[in-house]
BALONU-169452 format. One record per residue: residue number from 0; x, y, z of N, C-alpha, C in turn; residue in one letter. Coordinates in steps of 0.2 Angstrom, whole numbers. Layout:
// residues N
NUM:X:Y:Z:X:Y:Z:X:Y:Z:A .
...
// end
This chain:
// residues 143
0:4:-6:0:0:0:0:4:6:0:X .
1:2:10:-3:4:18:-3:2:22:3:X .
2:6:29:1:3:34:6:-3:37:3:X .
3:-6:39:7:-13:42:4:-12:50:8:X .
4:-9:54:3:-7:59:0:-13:65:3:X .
5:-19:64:-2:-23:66:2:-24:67:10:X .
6:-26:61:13:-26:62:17:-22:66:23:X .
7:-16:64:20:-12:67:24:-12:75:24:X .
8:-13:79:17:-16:84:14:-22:87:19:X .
9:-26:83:21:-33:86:23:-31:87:33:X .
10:-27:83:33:-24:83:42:-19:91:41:X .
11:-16:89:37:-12:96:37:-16:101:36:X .
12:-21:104:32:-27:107:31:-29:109:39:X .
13:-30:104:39:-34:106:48:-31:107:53:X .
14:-24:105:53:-18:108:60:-19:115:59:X .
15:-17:116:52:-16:125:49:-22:128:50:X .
16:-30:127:51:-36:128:53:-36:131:58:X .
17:-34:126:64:-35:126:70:-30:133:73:X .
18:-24:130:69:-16:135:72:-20:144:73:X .
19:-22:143:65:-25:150:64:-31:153:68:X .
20:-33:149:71:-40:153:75:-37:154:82:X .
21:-32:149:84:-27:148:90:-26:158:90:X .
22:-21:159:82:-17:164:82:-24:171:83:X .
23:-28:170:81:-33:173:80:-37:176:88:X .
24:-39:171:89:-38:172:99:-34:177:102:X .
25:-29:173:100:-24:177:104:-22:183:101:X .
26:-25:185:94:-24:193:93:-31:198:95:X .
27:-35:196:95:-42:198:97:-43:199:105:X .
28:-41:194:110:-41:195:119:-35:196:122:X .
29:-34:198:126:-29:199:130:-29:191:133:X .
30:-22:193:137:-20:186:141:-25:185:148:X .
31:-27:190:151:-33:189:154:-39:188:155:X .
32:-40:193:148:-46:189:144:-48:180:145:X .
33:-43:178:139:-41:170:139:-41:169:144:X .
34:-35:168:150:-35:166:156:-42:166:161:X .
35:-47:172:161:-52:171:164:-59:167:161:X .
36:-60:167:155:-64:163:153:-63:157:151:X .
37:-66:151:152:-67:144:152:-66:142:147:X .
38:-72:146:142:-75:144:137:-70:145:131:X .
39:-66:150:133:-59:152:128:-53:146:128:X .
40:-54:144:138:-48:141:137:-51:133:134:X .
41:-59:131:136:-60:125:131:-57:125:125:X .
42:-60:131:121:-56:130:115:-50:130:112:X .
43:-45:134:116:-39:132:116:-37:125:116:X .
44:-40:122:122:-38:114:124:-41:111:117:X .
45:-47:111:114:-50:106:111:-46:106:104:X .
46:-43:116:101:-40:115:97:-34:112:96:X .
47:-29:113:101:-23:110:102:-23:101:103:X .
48:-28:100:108:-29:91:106:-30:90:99:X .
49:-35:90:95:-36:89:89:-31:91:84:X .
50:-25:97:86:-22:97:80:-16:91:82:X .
51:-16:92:87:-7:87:88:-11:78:87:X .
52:-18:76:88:-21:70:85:-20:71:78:X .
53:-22:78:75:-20:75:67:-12:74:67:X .
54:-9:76:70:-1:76:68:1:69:71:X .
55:-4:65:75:0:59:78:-5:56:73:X .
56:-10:58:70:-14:54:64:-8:53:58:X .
57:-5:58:57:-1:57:50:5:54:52:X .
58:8:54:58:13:49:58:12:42:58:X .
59:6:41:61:5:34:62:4:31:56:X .
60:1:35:50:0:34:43:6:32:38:X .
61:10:37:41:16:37:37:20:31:39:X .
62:21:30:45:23:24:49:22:18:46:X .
63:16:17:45:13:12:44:13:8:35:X .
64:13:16:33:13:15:22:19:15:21:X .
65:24:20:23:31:19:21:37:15:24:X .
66:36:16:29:42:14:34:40:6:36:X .
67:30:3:35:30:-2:37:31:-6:43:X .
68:30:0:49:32:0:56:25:0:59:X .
69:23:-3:65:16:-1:69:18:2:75:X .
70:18:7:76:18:12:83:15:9:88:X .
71:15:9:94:10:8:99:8:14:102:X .
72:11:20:99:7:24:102:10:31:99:X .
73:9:36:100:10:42:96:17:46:97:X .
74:20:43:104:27:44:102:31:42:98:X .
75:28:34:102:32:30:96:34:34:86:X .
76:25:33:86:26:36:80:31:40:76:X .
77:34:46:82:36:50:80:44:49:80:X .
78:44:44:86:52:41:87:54:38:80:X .
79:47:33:78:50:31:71:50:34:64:X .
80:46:41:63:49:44:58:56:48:59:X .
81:57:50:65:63:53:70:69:49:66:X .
82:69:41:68:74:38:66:76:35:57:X .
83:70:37:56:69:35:47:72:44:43:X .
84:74:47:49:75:55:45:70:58:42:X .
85:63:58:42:58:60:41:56:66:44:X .
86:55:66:51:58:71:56:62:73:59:X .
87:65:77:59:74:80:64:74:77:71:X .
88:79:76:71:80:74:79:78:82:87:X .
89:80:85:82:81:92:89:71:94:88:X .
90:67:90:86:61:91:88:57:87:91:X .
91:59:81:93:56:76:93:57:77:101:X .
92:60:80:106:56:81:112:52:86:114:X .
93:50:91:106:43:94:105:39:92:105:X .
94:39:88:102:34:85:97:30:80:104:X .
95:35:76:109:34:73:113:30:77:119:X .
96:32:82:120:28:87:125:21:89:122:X .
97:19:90:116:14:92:115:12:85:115:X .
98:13:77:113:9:75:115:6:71:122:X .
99:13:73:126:8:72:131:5:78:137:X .
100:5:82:132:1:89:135:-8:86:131:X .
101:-6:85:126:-14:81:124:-14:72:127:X .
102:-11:70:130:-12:65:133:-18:65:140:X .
103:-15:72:144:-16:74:148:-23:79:148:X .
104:-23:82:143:-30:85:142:-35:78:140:X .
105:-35:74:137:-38:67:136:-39:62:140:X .
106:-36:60:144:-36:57:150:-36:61:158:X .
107:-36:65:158:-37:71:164:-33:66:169:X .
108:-26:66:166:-21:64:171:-21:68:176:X .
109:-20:75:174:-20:81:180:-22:86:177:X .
110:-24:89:181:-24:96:179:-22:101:176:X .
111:-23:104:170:-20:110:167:-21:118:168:X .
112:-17:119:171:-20:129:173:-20:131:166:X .
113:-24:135:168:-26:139:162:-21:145:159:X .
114:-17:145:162:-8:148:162:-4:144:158:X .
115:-5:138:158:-2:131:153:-6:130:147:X .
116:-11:132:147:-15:132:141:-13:140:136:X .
117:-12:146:141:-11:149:136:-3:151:135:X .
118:1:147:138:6:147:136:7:142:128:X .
119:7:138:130:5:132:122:4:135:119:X .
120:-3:139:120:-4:141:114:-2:147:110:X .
121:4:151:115:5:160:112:13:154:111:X .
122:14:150:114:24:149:113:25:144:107:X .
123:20:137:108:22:132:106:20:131:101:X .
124:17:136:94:12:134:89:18:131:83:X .
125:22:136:84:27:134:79:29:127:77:X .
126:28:121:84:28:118:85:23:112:77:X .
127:20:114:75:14:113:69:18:115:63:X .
128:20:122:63:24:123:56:30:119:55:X .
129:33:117:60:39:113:61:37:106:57:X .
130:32:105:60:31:96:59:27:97:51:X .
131:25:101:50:23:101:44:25:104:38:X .
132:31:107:40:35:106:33:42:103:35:X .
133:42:98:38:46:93:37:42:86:34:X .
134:33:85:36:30:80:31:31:83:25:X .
135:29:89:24:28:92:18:36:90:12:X .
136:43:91:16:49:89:11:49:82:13:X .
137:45:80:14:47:70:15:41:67:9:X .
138:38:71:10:30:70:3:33:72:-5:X .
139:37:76:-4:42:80:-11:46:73:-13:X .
140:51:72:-8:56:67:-7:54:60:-11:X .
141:48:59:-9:44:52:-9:40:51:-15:X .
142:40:56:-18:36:57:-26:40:53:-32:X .
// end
């Protein structure tokens, strides 16, 4: 089986959706703003789980079609694009922090202040364009 291109495509579509209304939040309210409202920082949280699920959705994808590897989990994932050169080594304890900043919004291992949610999201977005134009030259590469 191939990569489906696509797909990959329409995850990417949707990180870049999310990042953008993230950025958009955060140009529109103040930090207090954010920080005092719930409803702001649900969406913070619900945006940032769902884009780092699409990003651990495309590695497991890529893992799975080209490298022929099965992750157990979303680190792994990234460990094995990490070691196949797919991803840079000096992100991949990024890459790990976001997901287990969404492991933890998903499972309510503990609690997240609302000061940790708007940090991620004014510090760590970059963290998406990074991952996305390293799938982006590995999809060129792979053509």
């Amino acid at each position: 089986m191939t990569l489906d291109e696509e797909r990959i495509f329409e995850k990417i579509a949707y990180i870049q959706g999310q990042v953008l209304a993230i950025q958009s939040l955060l140009h529109e309210k103040s930090k207090e703003e954010i920080i005092a409202n719930q409803w702001f920082i649900r969406g913070l949280k619900y945006s940032l789980q769902t884009s780092i699920e699409a990003m651990i959705d495309i590695a497991y994808h890529v893992s799975a079609k080209h490298i022929k590897a099965a992750p157990t989990d979303g680190r792994e994932a990234i460990a094995i694009l990490t070691k196949n050169g797919i991803l840079a080594d000096e992100e991949q304890e990024l890459y790990s922090v976001m997901i287990g900043f969404r492991n933890r919004v998903v499972h309510g291992y503990q609690t997240i202040s609302n000061e940790r949610v708007y940090e991620i999201s004014s510090a760590d977005l970059d963290v998406f364009s990074t991952f996305i134009r390293q799938i982006r030259s590995f999809l060129k590469k792979s053509q």
